[in-house]
N, C-alpha and C positions, 0 to 999 in steps of 0.2 A: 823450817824454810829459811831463816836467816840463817845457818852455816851453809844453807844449797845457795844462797846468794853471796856473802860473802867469801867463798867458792871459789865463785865462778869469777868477782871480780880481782883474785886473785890474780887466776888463771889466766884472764884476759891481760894483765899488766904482767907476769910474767912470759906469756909467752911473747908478745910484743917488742920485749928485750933480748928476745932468742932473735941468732940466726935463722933466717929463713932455710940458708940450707942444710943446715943441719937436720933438719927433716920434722920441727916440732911443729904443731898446729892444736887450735883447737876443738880437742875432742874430749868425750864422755868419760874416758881414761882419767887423761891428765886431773880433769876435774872430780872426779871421784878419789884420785890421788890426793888429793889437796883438800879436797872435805875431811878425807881419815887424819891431815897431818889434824888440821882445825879442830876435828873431834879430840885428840889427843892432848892439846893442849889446853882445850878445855877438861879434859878430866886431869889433868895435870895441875889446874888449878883449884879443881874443885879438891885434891889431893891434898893440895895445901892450903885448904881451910879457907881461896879467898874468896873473901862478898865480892859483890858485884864491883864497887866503888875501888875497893885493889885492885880487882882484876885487870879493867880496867886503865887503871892507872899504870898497872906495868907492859899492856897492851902499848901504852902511849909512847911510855920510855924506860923499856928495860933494862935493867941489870945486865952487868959481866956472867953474870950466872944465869940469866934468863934468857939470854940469850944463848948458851950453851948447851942451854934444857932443850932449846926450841931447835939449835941444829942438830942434836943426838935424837929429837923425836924428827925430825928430815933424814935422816941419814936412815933411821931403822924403816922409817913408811919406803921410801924411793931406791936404796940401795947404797951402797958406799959407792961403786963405782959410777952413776948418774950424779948424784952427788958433788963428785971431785970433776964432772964436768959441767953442771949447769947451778948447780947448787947457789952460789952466792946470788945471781939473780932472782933463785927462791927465793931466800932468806927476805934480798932487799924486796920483793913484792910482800911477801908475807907482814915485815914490820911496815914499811910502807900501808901497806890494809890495817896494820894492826892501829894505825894512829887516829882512824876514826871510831873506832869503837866508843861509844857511851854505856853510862854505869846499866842504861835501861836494856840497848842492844845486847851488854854482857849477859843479865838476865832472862833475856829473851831464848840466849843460845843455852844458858844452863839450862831452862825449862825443855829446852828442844831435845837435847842431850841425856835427860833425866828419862823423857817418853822415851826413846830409844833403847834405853836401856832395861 
């Protein structure tokens, strides 16, 4: 339940920084898009061994590299060409969202993520 929420309030702050004409809104798509990036980077860290407390922590303020982790996993869920047009406003919604995360929310979504799988 917390990756279907943090989600969706992805999805609400990104799509809010879209053009309206550009034709984006919110729908079960977009948001399902954005659950899989979320899913990802959650096995991306559980990949790299972190607790809750890393996780985290780099949620809050990543790296030159975690950040690059985090737009090569945008690029593969949404497409390269989406991407190279809307993309940066992912990215900033994504770490945006990403900076409330706590070490308890982190574990909540590994648990989620773990059932899922």
């Amino acid at each position: 339940m917390k990756i279907e929420e943090l989600s969706h309030q992805i999805t609400e702050d990104y799509v809010s920084e879209l053009d309206p004409k550009e034709g984006y809104s919110l729908d079960p798509a977009t948001i399902m898009l954005i659950a899989t990036i979320v899913s990802e980077v959650i096995k991306m860290w559980r990949e790299c061994k972190k607790n809750k407390e890393e996780a985290a922590k780099m949620a809050t303020s990543p790296s030159r590299f975690e950040r690059l982790a985090l737009r090569q996993i945008c690029v593969r869920t949404i497409g390269r060409r989406e991407f190279y047009r809307s993309g940066d406003k992912l990215m900033e919604s994504l770490l945006k969202n990403g900076q409330t995360l706590t070490p308890e929310l982190v574990q909540q979504m590994y648990d989620e993520e773990e059932k899922d799988d």
